[in-house]
PQR file with spaces between the fields and no chain letter, atoms N, CA, C, O and H, PARSE charges and radii, in Angstrom:
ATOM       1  N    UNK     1      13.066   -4.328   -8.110 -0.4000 1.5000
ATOM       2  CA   UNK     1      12.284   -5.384   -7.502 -0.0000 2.0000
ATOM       3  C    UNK     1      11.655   -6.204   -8.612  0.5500 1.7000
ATOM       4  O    UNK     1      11.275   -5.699   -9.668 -0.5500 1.4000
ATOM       5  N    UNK     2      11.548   -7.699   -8.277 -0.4000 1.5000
ATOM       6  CA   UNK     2      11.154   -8.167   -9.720 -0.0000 2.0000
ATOM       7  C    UNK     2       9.855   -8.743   -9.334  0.5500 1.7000
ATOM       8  O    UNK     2       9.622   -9.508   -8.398 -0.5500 1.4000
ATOM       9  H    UNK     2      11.856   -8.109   -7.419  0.4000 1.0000
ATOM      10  N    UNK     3       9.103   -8.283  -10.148 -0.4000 1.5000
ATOM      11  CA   UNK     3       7.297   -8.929  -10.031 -0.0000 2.0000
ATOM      12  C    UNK     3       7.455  -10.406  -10.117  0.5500 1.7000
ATOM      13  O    UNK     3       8.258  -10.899  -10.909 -0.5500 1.4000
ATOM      14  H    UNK     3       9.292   -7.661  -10.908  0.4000 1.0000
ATOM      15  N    UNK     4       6.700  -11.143   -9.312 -0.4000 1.5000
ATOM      16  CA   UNK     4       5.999  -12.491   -9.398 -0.0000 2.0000
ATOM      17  C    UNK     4       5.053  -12.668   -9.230  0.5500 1.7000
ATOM      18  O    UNK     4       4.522  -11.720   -8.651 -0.5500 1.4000
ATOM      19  H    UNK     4       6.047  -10.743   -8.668  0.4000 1.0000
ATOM      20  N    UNK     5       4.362  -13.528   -9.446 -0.4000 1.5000
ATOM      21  CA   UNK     5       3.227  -14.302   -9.918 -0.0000 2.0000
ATOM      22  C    UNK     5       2.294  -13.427   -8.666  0.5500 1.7000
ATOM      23  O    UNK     5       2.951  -12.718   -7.904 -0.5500 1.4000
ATOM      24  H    UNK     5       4.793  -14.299   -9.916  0.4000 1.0000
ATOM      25  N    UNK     6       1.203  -13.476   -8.534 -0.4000 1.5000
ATOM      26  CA   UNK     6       0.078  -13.251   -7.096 -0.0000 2.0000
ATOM      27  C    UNK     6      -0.329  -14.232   -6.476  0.5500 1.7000
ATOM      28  O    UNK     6      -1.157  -15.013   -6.945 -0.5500 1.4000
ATOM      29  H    UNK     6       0.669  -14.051   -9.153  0.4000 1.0000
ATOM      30  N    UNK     7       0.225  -14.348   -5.255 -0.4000 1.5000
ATOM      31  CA   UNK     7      -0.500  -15.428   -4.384 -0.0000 2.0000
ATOM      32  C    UNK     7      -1.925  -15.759   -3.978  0.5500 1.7000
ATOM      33  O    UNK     7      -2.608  -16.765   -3.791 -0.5500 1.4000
ATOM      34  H    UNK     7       0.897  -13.713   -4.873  0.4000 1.0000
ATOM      35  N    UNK     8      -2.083  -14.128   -3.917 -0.4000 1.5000
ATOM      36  CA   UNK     8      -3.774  -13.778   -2.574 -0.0000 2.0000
ATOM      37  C    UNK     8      -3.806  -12.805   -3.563  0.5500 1.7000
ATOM      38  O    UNK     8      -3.121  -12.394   -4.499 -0.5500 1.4000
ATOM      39  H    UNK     8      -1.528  -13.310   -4.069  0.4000 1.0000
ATOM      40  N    UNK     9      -4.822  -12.602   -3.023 -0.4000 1.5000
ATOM      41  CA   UNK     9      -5.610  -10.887   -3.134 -0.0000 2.0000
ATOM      42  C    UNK     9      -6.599  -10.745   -1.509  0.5500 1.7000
ATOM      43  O    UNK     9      -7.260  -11.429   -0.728 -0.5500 1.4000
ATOM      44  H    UNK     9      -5.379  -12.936   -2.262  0.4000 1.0000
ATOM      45  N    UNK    10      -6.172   -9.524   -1.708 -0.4000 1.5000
ATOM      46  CA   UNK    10      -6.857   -9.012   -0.172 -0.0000 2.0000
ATOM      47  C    UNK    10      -8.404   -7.578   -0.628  0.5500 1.7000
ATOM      48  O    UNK    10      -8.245   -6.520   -1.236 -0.5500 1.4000
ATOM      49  H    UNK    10      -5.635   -8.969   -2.342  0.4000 1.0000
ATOM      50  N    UNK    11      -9.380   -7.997   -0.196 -0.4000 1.5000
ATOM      51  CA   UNK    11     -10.446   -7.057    0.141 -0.0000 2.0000
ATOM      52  C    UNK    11     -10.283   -6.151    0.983  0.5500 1.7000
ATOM      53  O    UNK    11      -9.860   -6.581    2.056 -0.5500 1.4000
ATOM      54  H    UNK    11      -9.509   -8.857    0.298  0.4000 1.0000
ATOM      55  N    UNK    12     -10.535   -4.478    0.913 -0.4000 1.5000
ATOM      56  CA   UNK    12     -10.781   -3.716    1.953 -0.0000 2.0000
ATOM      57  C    UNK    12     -11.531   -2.795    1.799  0.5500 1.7000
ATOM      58  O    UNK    12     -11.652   -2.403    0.639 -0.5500 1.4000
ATOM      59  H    UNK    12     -10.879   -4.130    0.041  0.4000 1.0000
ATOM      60  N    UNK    13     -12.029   -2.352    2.478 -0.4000 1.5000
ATOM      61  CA   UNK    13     -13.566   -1.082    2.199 -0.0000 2.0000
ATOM      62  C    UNK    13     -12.394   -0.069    2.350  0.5500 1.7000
ATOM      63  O    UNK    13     -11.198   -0.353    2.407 -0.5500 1.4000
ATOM      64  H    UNK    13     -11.931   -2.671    3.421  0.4000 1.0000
ATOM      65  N    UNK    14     -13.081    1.429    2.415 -0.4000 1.5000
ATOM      66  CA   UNK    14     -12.664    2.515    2.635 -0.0000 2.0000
ATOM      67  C    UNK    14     -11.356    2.751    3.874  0.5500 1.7000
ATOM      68  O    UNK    14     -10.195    3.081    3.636 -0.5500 1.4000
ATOM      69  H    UNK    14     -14.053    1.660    2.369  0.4000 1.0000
ATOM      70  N    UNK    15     -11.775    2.557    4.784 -0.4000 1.5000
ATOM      71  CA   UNK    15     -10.948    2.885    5.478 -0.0000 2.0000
ATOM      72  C    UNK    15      -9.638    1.840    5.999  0.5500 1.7000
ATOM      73  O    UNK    15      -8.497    2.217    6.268 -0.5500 1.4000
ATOM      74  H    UNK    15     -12.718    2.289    4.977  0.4000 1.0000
ATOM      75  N    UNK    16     -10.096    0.613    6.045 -0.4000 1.5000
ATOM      76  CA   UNK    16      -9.033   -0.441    5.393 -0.0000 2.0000
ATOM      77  C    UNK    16      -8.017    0.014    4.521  0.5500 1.7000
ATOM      78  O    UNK    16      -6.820   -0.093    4.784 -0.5500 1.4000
ATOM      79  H    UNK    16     -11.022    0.307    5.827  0.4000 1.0000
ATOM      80  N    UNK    17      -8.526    0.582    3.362 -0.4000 1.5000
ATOM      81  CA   UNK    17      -7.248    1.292    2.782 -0.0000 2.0000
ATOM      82  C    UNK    17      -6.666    1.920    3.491  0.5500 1.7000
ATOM      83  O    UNK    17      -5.562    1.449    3.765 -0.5500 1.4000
ATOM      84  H    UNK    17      -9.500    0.669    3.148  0.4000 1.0000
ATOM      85  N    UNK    18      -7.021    3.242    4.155 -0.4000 1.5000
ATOM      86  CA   UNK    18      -6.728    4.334    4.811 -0.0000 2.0000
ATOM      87  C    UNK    18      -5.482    3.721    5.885  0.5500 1.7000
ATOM      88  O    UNK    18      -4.276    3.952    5.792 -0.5500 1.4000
ATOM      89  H    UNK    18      -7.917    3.625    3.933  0.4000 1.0000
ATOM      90  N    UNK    19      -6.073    3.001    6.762 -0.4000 1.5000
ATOM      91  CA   UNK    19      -4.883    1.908    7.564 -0.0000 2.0000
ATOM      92  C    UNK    19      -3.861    1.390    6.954  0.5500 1.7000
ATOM      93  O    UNK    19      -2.683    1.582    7.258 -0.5500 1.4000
ATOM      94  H    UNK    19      -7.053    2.812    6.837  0.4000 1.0000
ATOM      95  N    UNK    20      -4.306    0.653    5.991 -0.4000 1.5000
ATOM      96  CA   UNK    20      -3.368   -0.018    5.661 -0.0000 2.0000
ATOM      97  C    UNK    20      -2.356    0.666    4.804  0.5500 1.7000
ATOM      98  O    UNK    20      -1.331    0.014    4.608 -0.5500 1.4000
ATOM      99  H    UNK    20      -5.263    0.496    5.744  0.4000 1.0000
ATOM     100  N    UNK    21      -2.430    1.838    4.258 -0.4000 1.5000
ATOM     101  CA   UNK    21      -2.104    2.812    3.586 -0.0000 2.0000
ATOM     102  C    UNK    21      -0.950    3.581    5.051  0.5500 1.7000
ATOM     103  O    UNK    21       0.251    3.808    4.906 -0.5500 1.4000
ATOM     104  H    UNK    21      -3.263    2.368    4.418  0.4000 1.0000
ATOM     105  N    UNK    22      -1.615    3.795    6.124 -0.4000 1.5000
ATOM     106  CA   UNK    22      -1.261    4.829    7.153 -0.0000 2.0000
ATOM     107  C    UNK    22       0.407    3.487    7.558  0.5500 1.7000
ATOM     108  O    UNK    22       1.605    3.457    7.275 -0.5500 1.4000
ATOM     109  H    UNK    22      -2.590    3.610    6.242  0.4000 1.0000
ATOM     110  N    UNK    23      -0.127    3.020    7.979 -0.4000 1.5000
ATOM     111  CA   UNK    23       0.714    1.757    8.427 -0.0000 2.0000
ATOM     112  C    UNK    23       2.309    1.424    7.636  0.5500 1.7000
ATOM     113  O    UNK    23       3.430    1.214    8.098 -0.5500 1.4000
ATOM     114  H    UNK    23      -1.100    3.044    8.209  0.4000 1.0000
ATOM     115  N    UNK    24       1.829    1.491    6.408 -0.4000 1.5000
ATOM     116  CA   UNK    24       2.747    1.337    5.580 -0.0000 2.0000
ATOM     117  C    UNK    24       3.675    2.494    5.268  0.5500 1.7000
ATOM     118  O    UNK    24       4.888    2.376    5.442 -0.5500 1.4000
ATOM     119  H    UNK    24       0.918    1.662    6.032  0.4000 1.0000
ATOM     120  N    UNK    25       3.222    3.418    4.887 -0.4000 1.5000
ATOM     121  CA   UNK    25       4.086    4.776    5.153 -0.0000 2.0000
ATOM     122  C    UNK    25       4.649    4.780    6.366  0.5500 1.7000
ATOM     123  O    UNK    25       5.876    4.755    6.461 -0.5500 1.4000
ATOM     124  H    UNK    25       2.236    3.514    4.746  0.4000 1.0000
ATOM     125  N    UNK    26       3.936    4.809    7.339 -0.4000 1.5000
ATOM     126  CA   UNK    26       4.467    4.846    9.065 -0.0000 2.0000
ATOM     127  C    UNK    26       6.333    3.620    8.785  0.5500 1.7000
ATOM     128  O    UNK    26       7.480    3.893    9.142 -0.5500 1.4000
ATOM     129  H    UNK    26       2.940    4.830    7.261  0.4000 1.0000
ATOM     130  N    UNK    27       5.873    2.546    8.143 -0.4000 1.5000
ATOM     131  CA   UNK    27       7.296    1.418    8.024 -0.0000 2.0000
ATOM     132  C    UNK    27       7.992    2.363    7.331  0.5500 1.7000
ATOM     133  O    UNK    27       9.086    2.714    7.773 -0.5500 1.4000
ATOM     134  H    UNK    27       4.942    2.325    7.853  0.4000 1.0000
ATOM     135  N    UNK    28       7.533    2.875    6.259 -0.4000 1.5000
ATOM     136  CA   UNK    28       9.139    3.194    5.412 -0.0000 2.0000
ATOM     137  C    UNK    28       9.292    4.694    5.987  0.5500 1.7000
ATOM     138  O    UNK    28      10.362    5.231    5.702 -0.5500 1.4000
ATOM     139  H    UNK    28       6.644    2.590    5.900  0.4000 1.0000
ATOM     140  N    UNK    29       8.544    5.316    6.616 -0.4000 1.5000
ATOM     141  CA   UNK    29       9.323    6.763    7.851 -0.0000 2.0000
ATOM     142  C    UNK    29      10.543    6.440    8.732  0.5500 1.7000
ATOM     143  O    UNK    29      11.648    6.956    8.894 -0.5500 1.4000
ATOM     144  H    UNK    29       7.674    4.880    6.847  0.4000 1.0000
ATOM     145  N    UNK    30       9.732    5.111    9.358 -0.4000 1.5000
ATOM     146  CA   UNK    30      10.562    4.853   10.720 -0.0000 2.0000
ATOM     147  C    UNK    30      11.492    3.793   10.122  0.5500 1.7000
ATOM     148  O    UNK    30      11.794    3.121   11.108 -0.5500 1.4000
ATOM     149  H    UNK    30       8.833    4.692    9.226  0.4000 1.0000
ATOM     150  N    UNK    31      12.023    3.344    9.218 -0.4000 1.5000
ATOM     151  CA   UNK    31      12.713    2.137    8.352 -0.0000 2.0000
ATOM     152  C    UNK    31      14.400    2.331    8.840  0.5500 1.7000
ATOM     153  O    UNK    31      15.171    3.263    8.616 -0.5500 1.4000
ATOM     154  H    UNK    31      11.777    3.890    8.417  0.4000 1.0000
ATOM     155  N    UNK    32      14.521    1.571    9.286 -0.4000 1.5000
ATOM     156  CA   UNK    32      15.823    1.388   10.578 -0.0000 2.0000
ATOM     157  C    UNK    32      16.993    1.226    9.904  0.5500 1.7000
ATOM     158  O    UNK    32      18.140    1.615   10.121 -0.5500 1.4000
ATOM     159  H    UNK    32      13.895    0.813    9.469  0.4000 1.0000
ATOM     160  N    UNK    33      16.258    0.286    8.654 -0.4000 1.5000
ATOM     161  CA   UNK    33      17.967   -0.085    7.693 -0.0000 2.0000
ATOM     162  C    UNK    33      17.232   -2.057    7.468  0.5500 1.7000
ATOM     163  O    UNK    33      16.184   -2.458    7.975 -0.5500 1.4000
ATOM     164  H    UNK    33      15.326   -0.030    8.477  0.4000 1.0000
ATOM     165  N    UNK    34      18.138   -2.848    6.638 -0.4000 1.5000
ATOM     166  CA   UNK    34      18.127   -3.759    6.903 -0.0000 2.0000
ATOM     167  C    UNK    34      17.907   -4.177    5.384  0.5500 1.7000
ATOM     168  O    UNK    34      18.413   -3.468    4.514 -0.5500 1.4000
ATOM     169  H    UNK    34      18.989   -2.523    6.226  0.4000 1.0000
ATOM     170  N    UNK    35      16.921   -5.684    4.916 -0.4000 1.5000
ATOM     171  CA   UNK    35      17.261   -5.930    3.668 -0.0000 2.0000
ATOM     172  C    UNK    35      16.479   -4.736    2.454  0.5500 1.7000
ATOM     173  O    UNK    35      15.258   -4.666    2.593 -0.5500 1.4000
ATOM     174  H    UNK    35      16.510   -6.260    5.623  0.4000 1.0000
ATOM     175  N    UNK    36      16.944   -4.037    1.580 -0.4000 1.5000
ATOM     176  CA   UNK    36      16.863   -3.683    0.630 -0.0000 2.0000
ATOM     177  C    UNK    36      15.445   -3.811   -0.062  0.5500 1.7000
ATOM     178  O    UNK    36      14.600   -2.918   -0.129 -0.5500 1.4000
ATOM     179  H    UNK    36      17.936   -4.094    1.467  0.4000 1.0000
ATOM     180  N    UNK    37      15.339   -5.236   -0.619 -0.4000 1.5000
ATOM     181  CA   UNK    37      14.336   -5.897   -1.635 -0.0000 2.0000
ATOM     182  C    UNK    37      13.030   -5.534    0.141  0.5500 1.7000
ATOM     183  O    UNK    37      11.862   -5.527   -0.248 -0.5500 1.4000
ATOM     184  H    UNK    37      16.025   -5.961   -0.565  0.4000 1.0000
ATOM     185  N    UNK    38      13.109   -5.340    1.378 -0.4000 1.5000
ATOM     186  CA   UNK    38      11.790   -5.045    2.055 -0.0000 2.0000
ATOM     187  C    UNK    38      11.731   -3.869    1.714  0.5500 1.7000
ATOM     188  O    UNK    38      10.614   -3.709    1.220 -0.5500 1.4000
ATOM     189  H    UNK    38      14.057   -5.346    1.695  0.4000 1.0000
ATOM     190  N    UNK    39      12.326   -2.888    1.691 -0.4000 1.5000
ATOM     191  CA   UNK    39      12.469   -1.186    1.678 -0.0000 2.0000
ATOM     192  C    UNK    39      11.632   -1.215    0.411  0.5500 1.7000
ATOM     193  O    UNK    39      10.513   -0.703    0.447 -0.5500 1.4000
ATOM     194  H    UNK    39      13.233   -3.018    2.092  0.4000 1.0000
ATOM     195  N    UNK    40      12.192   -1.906   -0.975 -0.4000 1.5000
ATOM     196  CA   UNK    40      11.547   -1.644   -2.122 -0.0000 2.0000
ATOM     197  C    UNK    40       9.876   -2.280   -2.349  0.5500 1.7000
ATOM     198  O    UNK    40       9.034   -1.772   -3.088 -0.5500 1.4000
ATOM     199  H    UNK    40      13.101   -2.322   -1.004  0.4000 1.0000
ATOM     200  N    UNK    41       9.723   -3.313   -1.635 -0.4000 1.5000
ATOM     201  CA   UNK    41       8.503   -3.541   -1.379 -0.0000 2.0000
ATOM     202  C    UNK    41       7.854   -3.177   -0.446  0.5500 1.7000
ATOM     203  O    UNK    41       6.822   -3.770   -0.131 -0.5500 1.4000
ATOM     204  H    UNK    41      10.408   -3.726   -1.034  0.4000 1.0000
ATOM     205  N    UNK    42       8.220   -2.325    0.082 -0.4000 1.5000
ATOM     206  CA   UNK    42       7.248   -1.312    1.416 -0.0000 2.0000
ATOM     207  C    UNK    42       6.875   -0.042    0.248  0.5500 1.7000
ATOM     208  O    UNK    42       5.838    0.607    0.387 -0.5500 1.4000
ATOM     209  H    UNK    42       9.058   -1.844   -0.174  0.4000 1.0000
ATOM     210  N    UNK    43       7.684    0.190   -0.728 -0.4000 1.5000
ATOM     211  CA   UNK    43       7.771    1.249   -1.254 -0.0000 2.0000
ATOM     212  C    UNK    43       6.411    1.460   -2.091  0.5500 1.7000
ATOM     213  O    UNK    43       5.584    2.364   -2.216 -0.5500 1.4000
ATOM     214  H    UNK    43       8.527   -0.337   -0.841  0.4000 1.0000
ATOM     215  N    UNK    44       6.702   -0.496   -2.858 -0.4000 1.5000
ATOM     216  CA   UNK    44       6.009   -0.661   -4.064 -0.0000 2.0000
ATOM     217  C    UNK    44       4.896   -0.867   -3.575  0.5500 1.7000
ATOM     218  O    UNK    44       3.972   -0.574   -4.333 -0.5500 1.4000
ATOM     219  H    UNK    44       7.374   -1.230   -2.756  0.4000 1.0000
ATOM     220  N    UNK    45       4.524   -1.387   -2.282 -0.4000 1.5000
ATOM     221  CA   UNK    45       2.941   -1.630   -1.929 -0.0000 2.0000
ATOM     222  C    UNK    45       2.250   -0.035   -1.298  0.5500 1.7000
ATOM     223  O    UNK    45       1.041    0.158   -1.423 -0.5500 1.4000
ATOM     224  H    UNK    45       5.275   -1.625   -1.666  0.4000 1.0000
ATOM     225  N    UNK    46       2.979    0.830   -0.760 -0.4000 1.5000
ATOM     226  CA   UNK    46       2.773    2.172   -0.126 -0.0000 2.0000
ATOM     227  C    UNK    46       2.006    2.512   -1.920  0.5500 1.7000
ATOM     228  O    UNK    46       0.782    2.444   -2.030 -0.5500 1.4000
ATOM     229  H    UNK    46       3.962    0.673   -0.658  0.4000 1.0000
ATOM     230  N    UNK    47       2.794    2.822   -3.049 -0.4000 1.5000
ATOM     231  CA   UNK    47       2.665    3.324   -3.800 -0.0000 2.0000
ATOM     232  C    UNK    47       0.660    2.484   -4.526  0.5500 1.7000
ATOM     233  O    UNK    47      -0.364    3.105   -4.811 -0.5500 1.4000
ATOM     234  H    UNK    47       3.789    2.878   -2.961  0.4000 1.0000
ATOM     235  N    UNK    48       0.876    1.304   -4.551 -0.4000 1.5000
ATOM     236  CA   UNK    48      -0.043    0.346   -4.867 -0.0000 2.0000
ATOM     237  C    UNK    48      -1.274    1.119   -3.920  0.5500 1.7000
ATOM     238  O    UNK    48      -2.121    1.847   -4.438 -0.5500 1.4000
ATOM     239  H    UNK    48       1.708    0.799   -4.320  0.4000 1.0000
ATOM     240  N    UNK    49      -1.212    0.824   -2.450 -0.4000 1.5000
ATOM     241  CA   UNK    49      -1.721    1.355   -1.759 -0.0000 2.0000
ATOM     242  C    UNK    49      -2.923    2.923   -2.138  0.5500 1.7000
ATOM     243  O    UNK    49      -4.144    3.074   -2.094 -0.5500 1.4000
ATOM     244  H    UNK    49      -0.524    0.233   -2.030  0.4000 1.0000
ATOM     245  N    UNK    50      -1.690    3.868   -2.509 -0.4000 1.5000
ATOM     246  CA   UNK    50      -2.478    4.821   -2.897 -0.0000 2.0000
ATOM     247  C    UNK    50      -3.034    5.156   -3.863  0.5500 1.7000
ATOM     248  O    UNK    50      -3.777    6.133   -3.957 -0.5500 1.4000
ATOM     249  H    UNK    50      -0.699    3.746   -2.545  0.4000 1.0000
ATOM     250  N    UNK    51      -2.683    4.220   -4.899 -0.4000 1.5000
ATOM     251  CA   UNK    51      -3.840    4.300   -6.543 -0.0000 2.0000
ATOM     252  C    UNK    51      -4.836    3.938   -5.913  0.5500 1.7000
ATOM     253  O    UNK    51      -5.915    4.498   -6.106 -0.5500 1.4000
ATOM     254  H    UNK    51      -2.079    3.426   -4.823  0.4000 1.0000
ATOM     255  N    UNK    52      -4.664    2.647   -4.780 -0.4000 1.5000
ATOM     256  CA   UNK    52      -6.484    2.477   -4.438 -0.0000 2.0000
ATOM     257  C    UNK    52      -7.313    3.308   -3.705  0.5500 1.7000
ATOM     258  O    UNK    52      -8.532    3.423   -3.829 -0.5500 1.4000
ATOM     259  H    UNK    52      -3.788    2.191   -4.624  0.4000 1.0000
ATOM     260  N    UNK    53      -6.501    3.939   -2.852 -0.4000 1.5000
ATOM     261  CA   UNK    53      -6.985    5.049   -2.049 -0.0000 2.0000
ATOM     262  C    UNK    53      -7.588    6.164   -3.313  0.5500 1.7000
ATOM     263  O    UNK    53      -8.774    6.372   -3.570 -0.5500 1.4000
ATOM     264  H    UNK    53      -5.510    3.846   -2.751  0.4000 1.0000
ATOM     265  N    UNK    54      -6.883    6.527   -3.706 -0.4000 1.5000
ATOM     266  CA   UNK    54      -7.211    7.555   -4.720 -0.0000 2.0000
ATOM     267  C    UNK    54      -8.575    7.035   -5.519  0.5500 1.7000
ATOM     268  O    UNK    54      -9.532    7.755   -5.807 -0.5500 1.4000
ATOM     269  H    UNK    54      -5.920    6.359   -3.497  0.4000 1.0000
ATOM     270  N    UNK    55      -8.431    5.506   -5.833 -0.4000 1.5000
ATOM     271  CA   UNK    55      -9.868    5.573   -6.503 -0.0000 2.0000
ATOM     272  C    UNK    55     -11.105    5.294   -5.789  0.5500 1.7000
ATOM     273  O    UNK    55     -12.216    5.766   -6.029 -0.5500 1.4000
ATOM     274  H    UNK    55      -7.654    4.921   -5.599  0.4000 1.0000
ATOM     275  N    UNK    56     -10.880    4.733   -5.173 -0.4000 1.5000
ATOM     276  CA   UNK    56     -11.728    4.844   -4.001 -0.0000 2.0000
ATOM     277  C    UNK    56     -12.265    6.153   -3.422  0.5500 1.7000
ATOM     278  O    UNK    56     -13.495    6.189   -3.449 -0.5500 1.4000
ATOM     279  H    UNK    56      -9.977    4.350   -4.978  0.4000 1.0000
ATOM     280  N    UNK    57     -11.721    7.160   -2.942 -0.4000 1.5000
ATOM     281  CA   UNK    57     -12.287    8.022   -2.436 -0.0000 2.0000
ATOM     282  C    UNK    57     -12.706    9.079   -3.776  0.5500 1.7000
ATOM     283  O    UNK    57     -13.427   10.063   -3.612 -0.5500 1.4000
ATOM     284  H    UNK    57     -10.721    7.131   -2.920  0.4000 1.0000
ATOM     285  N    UNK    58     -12.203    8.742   -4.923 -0.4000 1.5000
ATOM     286  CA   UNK    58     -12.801    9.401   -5.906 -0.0000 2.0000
ATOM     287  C    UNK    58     -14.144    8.266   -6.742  0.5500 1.7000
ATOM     288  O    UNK    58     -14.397    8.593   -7.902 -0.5500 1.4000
ATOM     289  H    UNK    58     -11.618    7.943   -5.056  0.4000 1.0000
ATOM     290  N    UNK    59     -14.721    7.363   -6.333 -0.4000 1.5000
ATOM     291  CA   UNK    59     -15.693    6.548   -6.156 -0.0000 2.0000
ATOM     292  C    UNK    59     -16.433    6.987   -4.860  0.5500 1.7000
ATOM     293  O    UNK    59     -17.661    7.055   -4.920 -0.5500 1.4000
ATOM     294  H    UNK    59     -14.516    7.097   -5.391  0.4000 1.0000
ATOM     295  N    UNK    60     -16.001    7.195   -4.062 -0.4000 1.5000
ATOM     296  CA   UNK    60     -16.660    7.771   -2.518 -0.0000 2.0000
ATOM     297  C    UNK    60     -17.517    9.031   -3.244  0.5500 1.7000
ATOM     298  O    UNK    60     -18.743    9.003   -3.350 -0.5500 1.4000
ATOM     299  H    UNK    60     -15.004    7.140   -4.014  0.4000 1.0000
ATOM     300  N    UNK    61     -16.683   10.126   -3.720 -0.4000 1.5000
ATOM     301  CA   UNK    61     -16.757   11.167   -4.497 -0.0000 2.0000
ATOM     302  C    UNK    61     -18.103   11.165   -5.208  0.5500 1.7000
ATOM     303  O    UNK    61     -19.162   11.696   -4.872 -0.5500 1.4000
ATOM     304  H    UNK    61     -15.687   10.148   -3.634  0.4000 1.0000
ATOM     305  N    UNK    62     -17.789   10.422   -6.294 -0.4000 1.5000
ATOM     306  CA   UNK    62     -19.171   10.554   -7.366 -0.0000 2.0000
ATOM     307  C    UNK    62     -20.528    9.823   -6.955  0.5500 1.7000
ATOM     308  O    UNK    62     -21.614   10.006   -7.504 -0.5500 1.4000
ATOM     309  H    UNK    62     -16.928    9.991   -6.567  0.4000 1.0000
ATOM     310  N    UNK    63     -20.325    9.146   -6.117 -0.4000 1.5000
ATOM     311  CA   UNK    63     -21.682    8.746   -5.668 -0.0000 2.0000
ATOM     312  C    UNK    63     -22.622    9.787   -4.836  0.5500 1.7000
ATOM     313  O    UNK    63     -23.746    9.445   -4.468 -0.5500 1.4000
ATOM     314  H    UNK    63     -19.443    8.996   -5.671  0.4000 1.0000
């Protein structure tokens, strides 16, 4: 998959991640078939997804 530029950036508290995190795994479980370059970017944002989760709830953590 080839990186480009950033359009947006998106804000989410705690559990925003958690959703949006849940959601995204849920696509590439149930992933039917179809173009490729979506599969690899369901993959690459799932993965994105959980570095933030991870720091986040390890920020949840130390406070």
């Amino acid at each position: 998959m080839s990186v480009s530029k950033p359009v947006a950036s998106i804000e989410f508290d705690h559990n925003g991640l958690r959703l949006a995190y849940k959601t995204t795994s849920d696509a590439l479980d149930r992933w039917g078939g179809g173009d490729p370059v979506e599969q690899e970017f369901l993959m690459h944002m799932k993965d994105q997804l959980f570095r933030c989760l991870m720091e986040s709830t390890l920020s949840i953590d130390a406070a």
